[in-house]
C-alpha positions as CSV (number, residue, x, y, z in Angstrom):
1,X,24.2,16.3,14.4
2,X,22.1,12.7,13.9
3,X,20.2,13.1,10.2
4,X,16.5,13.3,10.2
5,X,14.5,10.4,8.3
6,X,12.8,11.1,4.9
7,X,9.4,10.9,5.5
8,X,6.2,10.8,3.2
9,X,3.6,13.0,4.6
10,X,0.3,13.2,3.3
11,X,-3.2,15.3,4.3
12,X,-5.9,13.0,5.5
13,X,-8.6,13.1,2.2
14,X,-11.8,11.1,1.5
15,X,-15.3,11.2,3.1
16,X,-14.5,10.2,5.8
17,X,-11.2,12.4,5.9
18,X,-8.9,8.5,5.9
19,X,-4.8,8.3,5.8
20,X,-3.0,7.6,2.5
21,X,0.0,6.7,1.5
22,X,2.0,7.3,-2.0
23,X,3.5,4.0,-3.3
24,X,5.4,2.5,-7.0
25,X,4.6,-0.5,-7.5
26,X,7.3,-1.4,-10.0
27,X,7.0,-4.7,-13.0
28,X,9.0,-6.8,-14.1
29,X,10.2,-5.1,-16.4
30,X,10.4,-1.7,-14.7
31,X,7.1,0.2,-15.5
32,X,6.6,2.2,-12.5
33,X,3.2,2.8,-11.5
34,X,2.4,5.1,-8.9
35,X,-0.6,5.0,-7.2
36,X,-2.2,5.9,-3.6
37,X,-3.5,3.2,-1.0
38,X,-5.5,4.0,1.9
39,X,-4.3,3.2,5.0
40,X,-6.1,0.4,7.0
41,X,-4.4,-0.8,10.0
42,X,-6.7,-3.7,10.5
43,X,-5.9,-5.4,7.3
44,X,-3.9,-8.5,8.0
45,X,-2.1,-8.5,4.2
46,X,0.6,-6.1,3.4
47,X,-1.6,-4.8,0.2
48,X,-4.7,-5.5,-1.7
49,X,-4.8,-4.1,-5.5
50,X,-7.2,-4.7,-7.8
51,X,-7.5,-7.5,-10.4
52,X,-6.4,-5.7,-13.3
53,X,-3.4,-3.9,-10.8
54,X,-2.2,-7.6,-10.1
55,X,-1.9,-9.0,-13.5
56,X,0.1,-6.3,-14.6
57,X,2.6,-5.9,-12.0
58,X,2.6,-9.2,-10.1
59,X,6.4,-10.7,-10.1
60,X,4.8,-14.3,-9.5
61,X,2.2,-15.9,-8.2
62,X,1.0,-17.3,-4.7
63,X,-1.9,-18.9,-3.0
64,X,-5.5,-18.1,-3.3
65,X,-7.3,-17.6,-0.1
66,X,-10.7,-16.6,1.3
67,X,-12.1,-13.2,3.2
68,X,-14.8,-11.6,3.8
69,X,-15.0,-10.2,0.7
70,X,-14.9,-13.0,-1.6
71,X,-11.5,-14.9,-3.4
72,X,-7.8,-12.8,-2.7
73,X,-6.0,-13.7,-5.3
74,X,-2.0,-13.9,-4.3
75,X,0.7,-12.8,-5.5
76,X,4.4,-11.0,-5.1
77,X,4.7,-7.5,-5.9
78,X,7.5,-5.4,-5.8
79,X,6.7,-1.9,-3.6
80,X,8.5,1.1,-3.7
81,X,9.2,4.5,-1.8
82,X,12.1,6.5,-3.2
83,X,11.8,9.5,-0.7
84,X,12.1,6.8,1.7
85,X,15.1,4.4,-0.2
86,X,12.1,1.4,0.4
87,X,12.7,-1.0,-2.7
88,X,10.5,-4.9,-1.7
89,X,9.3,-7.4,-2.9
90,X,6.3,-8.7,-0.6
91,X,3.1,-10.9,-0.9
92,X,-0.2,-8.6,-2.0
93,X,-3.7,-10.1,-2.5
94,X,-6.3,-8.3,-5.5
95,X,-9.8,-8.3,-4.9
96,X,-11.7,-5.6,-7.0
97,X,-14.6,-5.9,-4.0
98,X,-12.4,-4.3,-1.5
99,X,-10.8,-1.8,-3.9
100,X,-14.1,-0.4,-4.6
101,X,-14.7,0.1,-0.9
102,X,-11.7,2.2,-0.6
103,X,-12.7,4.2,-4.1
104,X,-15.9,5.1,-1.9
105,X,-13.8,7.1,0.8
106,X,-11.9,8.6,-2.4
107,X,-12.0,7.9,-6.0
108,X,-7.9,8.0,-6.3
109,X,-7.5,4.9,-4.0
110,X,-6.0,2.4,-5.8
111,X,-6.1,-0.6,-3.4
112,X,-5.2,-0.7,0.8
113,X,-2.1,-1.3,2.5
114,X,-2.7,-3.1,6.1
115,X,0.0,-3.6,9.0
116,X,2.3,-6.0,7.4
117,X,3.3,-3.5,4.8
118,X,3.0,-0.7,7.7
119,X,5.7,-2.7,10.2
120,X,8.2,-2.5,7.1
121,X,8.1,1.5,8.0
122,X,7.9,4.1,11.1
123,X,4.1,5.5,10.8
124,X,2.0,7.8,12.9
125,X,-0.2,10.9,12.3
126,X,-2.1,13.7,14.1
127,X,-5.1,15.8,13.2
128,X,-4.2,16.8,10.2
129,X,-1.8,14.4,8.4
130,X,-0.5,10.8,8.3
131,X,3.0,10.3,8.0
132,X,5.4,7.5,6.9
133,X,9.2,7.4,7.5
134,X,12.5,5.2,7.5
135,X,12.1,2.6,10.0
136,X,14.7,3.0,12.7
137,X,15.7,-0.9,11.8
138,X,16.4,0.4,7.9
């Protein structure tokens, strides 16, 4: 009988109604943090925290670029979803302009995760909820 994947699944919520997901983001030195991040599938970086977010939990440093929204500030972060056995380390970006955005859809979003952290998982949703899982690649 083939196992079913864990899978995160989460009620849309916000004005408007926008998909979530539940991540750690894990230091250095092992403080966990866990925080929500809307779900944007049109942001090109794998997860945009805020400032404060960044200097706490950032594993090392990386290049500044430009957007839209002003200076994203680079660096590594390490990413977690137990239910899910996701433990990474990938580039993230802070920009408090674009974290307040977010907060306006719902006041518990602590940053956005685009499609490069999304590709790392199996994602979908339907009227009701958004759902992340195992990707079939593990």
């Amino acid at each position: 009988m083939p196992v079913l994947p864990s899978e995160q699944r989460n009620v849309y919520k916000g004005e408007p109604a926008r998909a979530w997901v539940r991540l750690q983001l894990i230091s250095v030195s092992d403080r966990i943090q866990e925080l929500e991040f809307l779900v944007d599938t049109g942001n090109p970086c794998a997860i945009i925290v805020d400032s404060m977010t960044m200097q706490s939990l950032r594993w090392r440093d990386s290049v500044i670029t430009d957007s839209d929204f002003g200076i994203l500030e680079g660096g590594w972060l390490r990413i977690a979803i137990p239910e899910l056995a996701l433990d990474v380390r990938t580039l993230g970006y802070a920009n408090d302009s674009i974290v307040n955005v977010g907060k306006r859809s719902h006041p518990e979003f602590a940053g956005l995760v685009g499609l490069p952290f999304l590709r790392m998982v199996e994602y979908g949703g339907d009227g009701g909820w958004f759902w992340i899982r195992s990707s079939a690649d593990g």
